[in-house]
Residue, then its C-alpha position, 0 to 999 in steps of 0.5 A: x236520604x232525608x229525614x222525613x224519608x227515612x221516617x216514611x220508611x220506619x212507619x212503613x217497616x212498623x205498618x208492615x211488621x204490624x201487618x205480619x203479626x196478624x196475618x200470621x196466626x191467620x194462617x197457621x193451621x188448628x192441630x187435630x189428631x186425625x184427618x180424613x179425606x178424599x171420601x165420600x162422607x155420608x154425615x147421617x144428619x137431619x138432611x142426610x148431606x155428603x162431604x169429603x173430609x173429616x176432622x178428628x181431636x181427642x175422640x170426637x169431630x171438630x169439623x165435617x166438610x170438604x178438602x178445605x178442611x186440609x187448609x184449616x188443619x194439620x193432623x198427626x194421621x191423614x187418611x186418603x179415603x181414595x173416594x171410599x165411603x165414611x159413615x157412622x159406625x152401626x148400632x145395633x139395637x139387639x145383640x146377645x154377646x155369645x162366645x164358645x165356651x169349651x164344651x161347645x161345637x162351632x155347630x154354627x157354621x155346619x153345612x149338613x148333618x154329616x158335619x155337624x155329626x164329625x164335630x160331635x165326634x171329635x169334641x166327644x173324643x178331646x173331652x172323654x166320655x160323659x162330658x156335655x157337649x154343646x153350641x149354638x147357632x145350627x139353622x135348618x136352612x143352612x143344611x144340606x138336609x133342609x130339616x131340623x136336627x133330631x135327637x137319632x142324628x146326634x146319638x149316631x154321633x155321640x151315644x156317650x156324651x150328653x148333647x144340646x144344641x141351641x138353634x140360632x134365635x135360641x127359642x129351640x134346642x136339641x138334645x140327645x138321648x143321653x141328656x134327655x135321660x139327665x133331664x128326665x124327659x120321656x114319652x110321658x113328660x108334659x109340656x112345660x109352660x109357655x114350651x112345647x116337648x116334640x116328638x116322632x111318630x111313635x110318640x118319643x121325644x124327639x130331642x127338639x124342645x121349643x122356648x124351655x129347653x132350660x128342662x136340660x140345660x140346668x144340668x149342664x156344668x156351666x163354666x166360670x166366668x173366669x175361663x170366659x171373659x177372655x172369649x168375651x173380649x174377644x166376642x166384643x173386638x170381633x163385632x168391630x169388624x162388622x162396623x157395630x160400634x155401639x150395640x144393645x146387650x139384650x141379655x144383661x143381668x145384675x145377678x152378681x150385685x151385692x145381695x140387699x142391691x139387687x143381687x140374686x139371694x144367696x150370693x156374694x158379688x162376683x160368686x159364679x152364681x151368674x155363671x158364665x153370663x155378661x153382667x152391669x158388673x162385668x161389662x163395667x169392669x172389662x171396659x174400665x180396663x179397655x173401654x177405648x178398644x171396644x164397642x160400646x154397651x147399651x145393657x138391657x136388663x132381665x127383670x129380676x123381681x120386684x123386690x131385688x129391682x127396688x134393691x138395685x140403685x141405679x135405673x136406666x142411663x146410669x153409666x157413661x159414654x162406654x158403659x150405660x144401663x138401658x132398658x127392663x127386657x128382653x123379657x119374652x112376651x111370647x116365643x120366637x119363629x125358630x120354635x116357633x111359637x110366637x103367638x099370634x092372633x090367627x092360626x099357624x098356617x097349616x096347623x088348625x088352633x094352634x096360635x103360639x103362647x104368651x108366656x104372661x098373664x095380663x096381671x103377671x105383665x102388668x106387674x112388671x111394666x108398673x114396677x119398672x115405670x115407679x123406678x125410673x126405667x126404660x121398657x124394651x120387651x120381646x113381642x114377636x107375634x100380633x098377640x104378644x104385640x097387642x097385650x104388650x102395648x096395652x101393658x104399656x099404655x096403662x102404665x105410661x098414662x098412669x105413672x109419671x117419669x119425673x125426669x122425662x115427659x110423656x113423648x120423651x120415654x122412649x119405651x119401645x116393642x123388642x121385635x115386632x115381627x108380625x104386624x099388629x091390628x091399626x088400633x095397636x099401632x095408634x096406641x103406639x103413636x098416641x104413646x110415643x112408644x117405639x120399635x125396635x126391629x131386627x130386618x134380618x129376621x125376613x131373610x134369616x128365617x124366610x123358610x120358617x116364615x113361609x112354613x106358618x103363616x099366611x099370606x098376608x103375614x108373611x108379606x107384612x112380617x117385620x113390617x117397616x113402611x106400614x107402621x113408620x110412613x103410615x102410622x109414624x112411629x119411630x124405629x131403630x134396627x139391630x139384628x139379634x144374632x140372625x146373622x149379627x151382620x148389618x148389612x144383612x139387615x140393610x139389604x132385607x129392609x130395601x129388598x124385602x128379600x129372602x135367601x131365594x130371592x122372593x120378595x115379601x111384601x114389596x110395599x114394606x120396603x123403605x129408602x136406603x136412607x132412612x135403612x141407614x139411618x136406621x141402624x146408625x142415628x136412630x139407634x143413639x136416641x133409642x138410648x138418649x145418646x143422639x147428642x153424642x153419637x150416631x151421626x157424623x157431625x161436630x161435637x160427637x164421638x168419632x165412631x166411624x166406619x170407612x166401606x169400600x162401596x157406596x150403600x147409596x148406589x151398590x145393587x144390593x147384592x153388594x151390600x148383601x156381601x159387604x165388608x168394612x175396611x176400618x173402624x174408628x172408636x173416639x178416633x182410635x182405628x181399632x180395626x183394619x181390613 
């Protein structure tokens, strides 16, 4: 071999070594924590697009695609989605967190009277005579009777224990003779304001009380918020399996903050003054516990006053990817359908001058939106009936044109109607657009309460009730889903919102249905701007928190009755799997 040979050789080895040290980072893959595959990805983005797989490091997604991603990663979990569907864990724009306490009946899932009158019976025989009993959730339609609860039913049961028991939608609560008798109601107590007192045929109360059954229920003991935090929790985990990644507490207060901050007078922070309730305070310190386990909070906040929310030191979006502060509500407007009294501008079918009530005046409303514009928060106030409707957007419409936000324009407030269940007149919802004002509506509500509906409205508000193609394609606003707790269930909500179908299978208004698209994306992405976090989550796309829900169906495809009895196989928070099916 002869020198130049021997040197043609070394400069090819050097060529070829040169040639390996480059190619070799080439094809090394990116590490990533999680990566799934073989699905059917519905990304939620602005073009709704579909992929197969999706990868996950440090709580968020890097990369959204097809089954290249497996040649360009390799991660510490792999999940063969097998063709199921992955898709944006839900937000839920409304929830009311509602655990059992000890004195309760779980009268929720009672199919009659008679049932509902043996849980009574052996809750009154655990916890001894003259103790309240109580629960949440009974619905007429859910009985085999098809008829609300009476005041006779629960005495049959209990003569000896005191008993209230709130109707799902809590805008009615029955109560027994011996706890209306704590309460002082008879034959001859008035009306309360902005509640109704019902009665029987002889005159005497009939233990139902419309909107303020609080004329009873601040007799009953309320428990600590020691012996209910861990019920709390377990309310939180719970909803994970239904998909709720992210939702709106409705019922938050700062009851508990430190008086001269906000705090209720007379109390200390943390005294159980705040009872048993979810406060900004209690949710902060759960989730700086275990915030990566549970869903994240949106809280809402009752108005507390003016002087005590001057007090208060923060405004909505204070907070962080967990916990954040929402808007001033759900401070009701008027009542609600499972009173009902929701206020409407026509009479209730069948019941001549009677329209519901407001709960506000004009000056009383006004207070309230004007205060909270001058201090930096977001509006989100209960308006069921047209009525309530109208005098809160004419509230909104003079505090919005008449106090500046500094740090957001006009069309980027972001205040919106809680509910929105019977259709304003045109004029309204133009304001609404002009105004950027939005909507929060709850589906559901046409499946969950069609008896109702269909007991006290016309013809043309039942078929528009919780209307959505009327006010979104025809006036442009922009909504967000949740569901109130009339099921807290999606995809409750998303099979009204394409059916516009009740439990009987009539369908209601046919013209207010909308695409499964825009259902999806309204219970996901439009449920993230509604509290500035359209950045960060509510869409599967790079960058965002990889909140994500896998379903053994397709939503896009499914006949609705499969949605309807839809079920979620997993649920990730920031990639974490926190639930399995």
């Amino acid at each position: 071999m002869t020198h130049l040979t021997r040197q043609r050789l070394r400069l090819l080895g050097t060529a070829l070594a040169i040639t390996a040290a480059w190619a070799a980072p080439a094809l090394a893959k990116e590490k990533v924590d999680l990566l799934l595959r073989h699905g059917h990805v519905l990304t939620v983005d602005p073009s709704f697009s579909v992929r197969s797989a999706v990868a996950v490091r440090d709580g968020r997604i890097v990369a959204v695609g097809g089954e290249e991603l497996a040649d360009r990663y390799t991660a510490d979990r792999t999940i063969d989605l097998a063709g199921r569907t992955l898709m944006p864990g839900f937000t839920d724009t409304h929830l009311h967190p509602k655990p059992m306490a000890p004195n309760d009946i779980a009268v929720q899932s009672a199919h009659s009277v008679a049932e509902v009158q043996d849980m009574l019976r052996k809750k009154a025989a655990q916890l001894g005579p003259g103790k309240w009993i109580t629960g949440y959730g009974w619905q007429e339609s859910n009985l085999a009777e098809k008829r609300n609860l009476t005041r006779a039913d629960l005495d049959a049961a209990t003569p000896d224990n005191p008993v209230m028991l709130v109707r799902a939608g809590a805008h009615s609560a029955v109560s027994n003779s011996a706890a209306l008798k704590i309460a002082k109601i008879d034959r001859t107590t008035p009306d309360p304001k902005s509640g109704l007192i019902e009665h029987d045929a002889a005159g005497e109360p009939n233990g139902i009380i419309r909107e303020r059954f609080d004329l009873v229920s601040a007799f009953i003991p309320t428990p600590s918020w020691e012996s209910m935090r861990p019920a709390y929790i377990g309310w939180l985990k719970n909803i994970l399996s239904l998909g709720i990644t992210s939702f709106h507490d409705a019922s938050g207060t700062i009851d508990d903050e430190p008086v001269g901050k906000g705090g209720a007078a007379g109390t200390d922070p943390g005294a159980s003054w705040a009872g048993a309730n979810m406060t900004f305070r209690r949710a902060r310190e759960i989730y700086a516990e275990m915030g990566d386990q549970l869903p994240r909070i949106t809280m809402y906040i009752i108005y507390p006053g003016a002087e005590r929310l001057k007090a208060f030191p923060y405004h909505t979006g204070y907070g962080d990817e967990h916990v954040r502060l929402g808007a001033i509500g759900e401070n009701a407007v008027d009542g609600g359908f499972t009173g009902p009294t929701a206020w409407l501008l026509a009479d209730y079918k069948g019941q001549p001058g009677f329209r519901g009530k407001g709960r506000y005046t004009d000056a009383e409303l006004q207070e309230m939106v004007d205060t909270s514009a001058r201090l930096g928060w977001q509006m989100g106030l209960h308006c069921i009936g047209d009525a309530a409707i109208v005098q809160t957007i004419q509230a909104y419409d003079k505090a919005l044109n008449a106090i500046p936000d500094p740090a957001h324009p006009m069309a980027d407030r972001r205040w919106f109607t809680d509910h929105f269940t019977i259709m304003p007149p045109d004029a309204t919802m133009a304001t609404m657009k002009r105004d950027s004002i939005m909507i929060a509506q709850q589906p559901n509500f046409l499946y969950n309460l069609e008896d109702r509906y269909m007991q006290v409205l016309d013809d043309w508000r039942l078929a528009h009730n919780n209307p959505l193609t009327t006010p979104v394609k025809k006036f442009g606003l922009f909504m967000a889903f949740g569901s109130d707790n009339l099921p807290v269930n999606p995809f409750v909500g998303l099979y009204a919102a394409i059916t516009r179908k009740g439990p009987s299978g009539q369908v209601h208004g046919a013209d207010e249905a909308i695409p499964r698209e825009d259902a999806i994306r309204m219970y996901t992405a439009n449920g993230a701007y509604l509290s500035w976090e359209e950045k960060t989550k509510g869409t599967i796309e790079p960058g965002k928190l990889a909140d994500l829900i896998v379903l053994p169906f397709d939503p896009l495809t499914a006949s609705p009755e499969t949605i309807l009895a839809g079920q979620v196989d997993m649920t990730f928070l920031g990639g974490k799997l926190v639930f399995q099916r």
